[in-house]
N, C-alpha and C positions, 0 to 999 in steps of 0.2 A: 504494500500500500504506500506507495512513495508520497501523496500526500498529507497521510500519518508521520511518514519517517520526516517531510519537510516541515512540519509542523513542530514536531516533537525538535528536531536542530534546532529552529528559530528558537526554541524554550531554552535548548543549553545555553545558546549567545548569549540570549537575553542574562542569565545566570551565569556567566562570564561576567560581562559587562558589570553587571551591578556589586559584583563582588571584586574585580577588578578596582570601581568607586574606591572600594574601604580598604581592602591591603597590599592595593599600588600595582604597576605595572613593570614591566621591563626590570624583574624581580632579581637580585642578583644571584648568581647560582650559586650553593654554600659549598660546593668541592672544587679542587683545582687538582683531581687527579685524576692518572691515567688509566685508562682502560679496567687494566689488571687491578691496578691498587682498588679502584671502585669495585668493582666484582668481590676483592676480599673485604671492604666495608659494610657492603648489600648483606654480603654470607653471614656475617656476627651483628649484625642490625634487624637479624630475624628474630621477631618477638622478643627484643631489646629497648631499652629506650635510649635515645641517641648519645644521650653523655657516656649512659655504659660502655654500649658499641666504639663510640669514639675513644675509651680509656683503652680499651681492648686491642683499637686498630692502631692505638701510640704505639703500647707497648709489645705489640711484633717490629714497626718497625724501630722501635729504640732496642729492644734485646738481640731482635736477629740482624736487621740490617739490609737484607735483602731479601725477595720471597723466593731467589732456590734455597737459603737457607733454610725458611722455612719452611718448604717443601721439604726437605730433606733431614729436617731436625727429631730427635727422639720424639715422638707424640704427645708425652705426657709434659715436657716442655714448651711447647705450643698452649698445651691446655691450663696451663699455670699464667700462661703471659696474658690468658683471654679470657683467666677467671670474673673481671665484670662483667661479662656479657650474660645470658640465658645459655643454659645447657651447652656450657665449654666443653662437657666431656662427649657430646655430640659433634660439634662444631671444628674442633679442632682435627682430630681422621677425616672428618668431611672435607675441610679447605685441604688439608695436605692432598688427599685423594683428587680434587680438581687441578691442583696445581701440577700435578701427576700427571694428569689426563692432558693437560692444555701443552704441556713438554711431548705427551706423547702426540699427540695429533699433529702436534706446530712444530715439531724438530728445536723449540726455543721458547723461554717463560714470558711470554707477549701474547698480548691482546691487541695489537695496536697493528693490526690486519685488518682489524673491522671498519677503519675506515678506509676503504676500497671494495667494502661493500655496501648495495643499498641495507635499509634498516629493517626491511621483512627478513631478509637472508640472513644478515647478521644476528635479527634475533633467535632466528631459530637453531644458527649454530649452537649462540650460548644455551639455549634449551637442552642441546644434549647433554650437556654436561650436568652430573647431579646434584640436586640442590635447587637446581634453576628454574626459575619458572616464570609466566610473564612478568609481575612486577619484577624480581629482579633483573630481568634481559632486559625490559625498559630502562629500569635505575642504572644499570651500566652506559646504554647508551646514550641517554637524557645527563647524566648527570655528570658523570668523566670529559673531559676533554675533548673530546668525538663528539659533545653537544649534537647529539640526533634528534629526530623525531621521532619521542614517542611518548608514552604518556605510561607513567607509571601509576600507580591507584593503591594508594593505601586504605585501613583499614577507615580514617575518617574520611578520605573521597569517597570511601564506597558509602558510608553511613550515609551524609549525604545526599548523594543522588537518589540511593534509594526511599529516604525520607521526600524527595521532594518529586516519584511517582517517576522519575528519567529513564529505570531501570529495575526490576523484580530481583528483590534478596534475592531469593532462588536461586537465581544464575550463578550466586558466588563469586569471590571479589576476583580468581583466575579469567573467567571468563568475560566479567565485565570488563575487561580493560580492552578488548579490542570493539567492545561495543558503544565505550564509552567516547573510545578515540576515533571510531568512525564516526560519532554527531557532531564532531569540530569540523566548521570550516575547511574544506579542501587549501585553500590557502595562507593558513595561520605557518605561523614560520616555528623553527623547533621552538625558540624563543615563546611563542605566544602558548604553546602545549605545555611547555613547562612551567608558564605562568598559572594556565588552567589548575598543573595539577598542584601546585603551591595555593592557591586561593580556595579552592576546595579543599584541601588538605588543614586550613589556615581557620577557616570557617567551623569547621568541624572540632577544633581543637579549644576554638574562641566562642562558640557561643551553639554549635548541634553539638552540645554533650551527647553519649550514650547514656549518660541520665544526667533528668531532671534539663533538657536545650533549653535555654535562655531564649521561645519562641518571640515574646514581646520584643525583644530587642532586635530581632532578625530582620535584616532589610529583604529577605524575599517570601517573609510570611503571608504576601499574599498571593503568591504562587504556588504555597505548601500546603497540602491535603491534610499531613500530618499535622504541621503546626496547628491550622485552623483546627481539626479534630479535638486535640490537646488542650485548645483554648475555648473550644464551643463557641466559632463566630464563624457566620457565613456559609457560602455553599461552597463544596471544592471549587477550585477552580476548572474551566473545561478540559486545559492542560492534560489534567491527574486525570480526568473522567474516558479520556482517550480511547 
């Protein structure tokens, strides 16, 4: 139904836009690394919260120095240097094991091939590798130095959309990222995808709590089925009734 699916995009922009309004544009990117190093920050950033993950991603590279070191370092020393993060004694075999994988496929401990490929290729290389999955094959691309386009989707993007009717839980938040990235404008630049997925991300964190969302304060509560619900005013909007 392409006038459903033009409908429903006009809704994302507008929910851009408006949220764009309040936590700015042309957002600057919070990493300045490469390829590789983002991939192993993604990996210990899973169901971590970012200072852990960051304490985690120092201290590999202030103890080892290098990731074939780390690749190649006893395991249980790995898992001592990445004890802030969530389930170091997971994480740690796991990274080594990718970095394993990435010397064997690459003949060399680089990621920085992918840019000489488009961004559907490249992402599905990094899928192969374990561990990976859309968000992080996005967050590598998006966020390392290779600045791609894509859109990653964390757990408050997804909250989110989902609250404001864009997309069914259901789906789950793997699958929603390539559904989500397809209702952007065909000519938003990585730039502006990354903004997306910062302002939703942003909104989610400032005021769509997973409990108790600050609906009053919300600049797109009258786009929101839930919000309105929540608050008992109004009729959905046709948006949500879709």
């Amino acid at each position: 139904m392409p006038a459903a699916t033009d409908n429903l995009a006009a809704f994302v922009l507008e929910i851009h836009h408006r949220l764009s309004d309040v936590y700015g544009r042309q957002i600057k990117y919070f990493h300045d690394l490469d390829p590789l190093s983002e991939l192993v920050s993604a990996l210990l950033s899973h169901r971590t919260k970012n200072a852990a993950s960051g304490k985690a991603f120092h201290n590999l590279r202030e103890l080892f120095g290098t990731w074939e070191a780390v690749r190649d370092a006893p395991t249980h020393l790995v898992e001592e240097a990445i004890y802030p993060c969530t389930w170091p004694e997971q994480k740690a075999p796991r990274i080594q094991q990718v970095l394993r994988l990435v010397t064997e496929l690459r003949g060399e401990l680089s990621l920085d091939f992918l840019a000489d490929m488009d961004v559907t290729t490249a992402r599905a290389w990094l899928e192969q590798l374990p561990g990976v999955g859309p968000k992080t094959s996005a967050a590598v691309l998006s966020f390392s130095l290779l600045r791609g386009k894509a859109l990653p989707v964390d757990s408050h993007h997804f909250r989110v959309a989902v609250r404001l009717g864009i997309i069914s839980e259901k789906i789950g938040e793997a699958r929603s990222h390539k559904v989500l990235e397809d209702l952007l404008p065909a000519d938003f630049s990585a730039q502006d995808v990354y903004d997306n997925h910062q302002v939703m991300m942003k909104h989610g964190q400032k005021v769509c709590f997973y409990n108790n969302p600050a609906c009053r304060e919300c600049v797109l509560l009258d786009l929101c089925p839930t919000g309105q619900r929540r608050l008992g005013i109004g009729d959905q909007p046709a948006q949500a009734k879709r």
